[in-house]
VOSE-765855 format. One record per residue (C-alpha): residue in three letters; x, y, z. Coordinates in steps of 0.5 Angstrom, whole numbers, padded with zeros to 4 digits, always signed. Example, Ala and Ser with C-alpha at 12.3 -4.5 7.8 and 13.67 -1.06 7.14 Angstrom:
Ala+0025-0009+0016;Ser+0027-0002+0014;
//
This chain:
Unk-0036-0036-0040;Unk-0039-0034-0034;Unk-0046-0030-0033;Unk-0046-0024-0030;Unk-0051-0027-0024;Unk-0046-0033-0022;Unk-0043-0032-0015;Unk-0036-0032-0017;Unk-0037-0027-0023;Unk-0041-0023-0017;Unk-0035-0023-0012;Unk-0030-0022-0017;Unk-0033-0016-0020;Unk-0035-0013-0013;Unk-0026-0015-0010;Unk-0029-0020-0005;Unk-0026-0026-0008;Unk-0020-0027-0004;Unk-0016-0034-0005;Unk-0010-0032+0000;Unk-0011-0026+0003;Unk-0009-0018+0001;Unk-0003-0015+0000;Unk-0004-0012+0007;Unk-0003-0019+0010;Unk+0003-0020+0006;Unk+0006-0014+0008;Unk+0005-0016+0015;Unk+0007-0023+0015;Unk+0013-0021+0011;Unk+0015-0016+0016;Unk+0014-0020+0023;Unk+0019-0026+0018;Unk+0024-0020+0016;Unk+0024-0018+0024;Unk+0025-0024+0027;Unk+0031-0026+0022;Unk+0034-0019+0023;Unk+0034-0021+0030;Unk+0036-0027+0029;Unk+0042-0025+0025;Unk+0044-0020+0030;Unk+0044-0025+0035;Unk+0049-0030+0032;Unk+0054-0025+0031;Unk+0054-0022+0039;Unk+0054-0030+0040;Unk+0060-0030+0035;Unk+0064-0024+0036;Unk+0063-0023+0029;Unk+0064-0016+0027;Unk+0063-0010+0030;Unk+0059-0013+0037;Unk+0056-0006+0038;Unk+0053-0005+0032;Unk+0050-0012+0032;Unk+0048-0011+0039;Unk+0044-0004+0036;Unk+0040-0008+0031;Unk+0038-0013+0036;Unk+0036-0008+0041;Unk+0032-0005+0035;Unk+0029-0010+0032;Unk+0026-0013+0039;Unk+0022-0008+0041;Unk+0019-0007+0033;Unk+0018-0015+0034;Unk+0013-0014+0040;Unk+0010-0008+0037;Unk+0008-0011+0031;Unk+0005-0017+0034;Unk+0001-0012+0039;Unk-0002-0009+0032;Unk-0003-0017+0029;Unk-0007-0018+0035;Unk-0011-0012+0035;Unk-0008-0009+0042;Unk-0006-0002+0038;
//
């Protein structure tokens, strides 16, 4: 059992205690992935004529300037 002065039981107590991150950067690492292979997709459809090409061609275009946005933000420039 653990004494309430312990450092562990001090930072778990106060939500300091953070072995991978928070959720925030969960969140923000999962969306520039969702991104990225959103973009890739679209991608390999223009690049196969699959489907309806302008559609693909929307998505693309939508999904790169979300991309530098959200790297902007990771970065700290927004």
């Amino acid at each position: 059992m653990l004494s309430s002065s312990s450092p562990s039981a001090v930072s778990a107590a106060s939500g300091q205690h953070r072995a991978f991150g928070g959720i925030e950067q969960l969140v923000e690492g999962a969306s520039f992935v969702f991104l990225l292979i959103f973009a890739l997709v679209n991608w390999i459809a223009i690049h196969r004529r699959a489907g309806n090409r302008a559609m693909a061609m929307v998505g693309l275009i939508g999904a790169l300037p979300g991309t530098v946005m959200l790297v902007a933000y990771l970065t700290g420039l927004v």
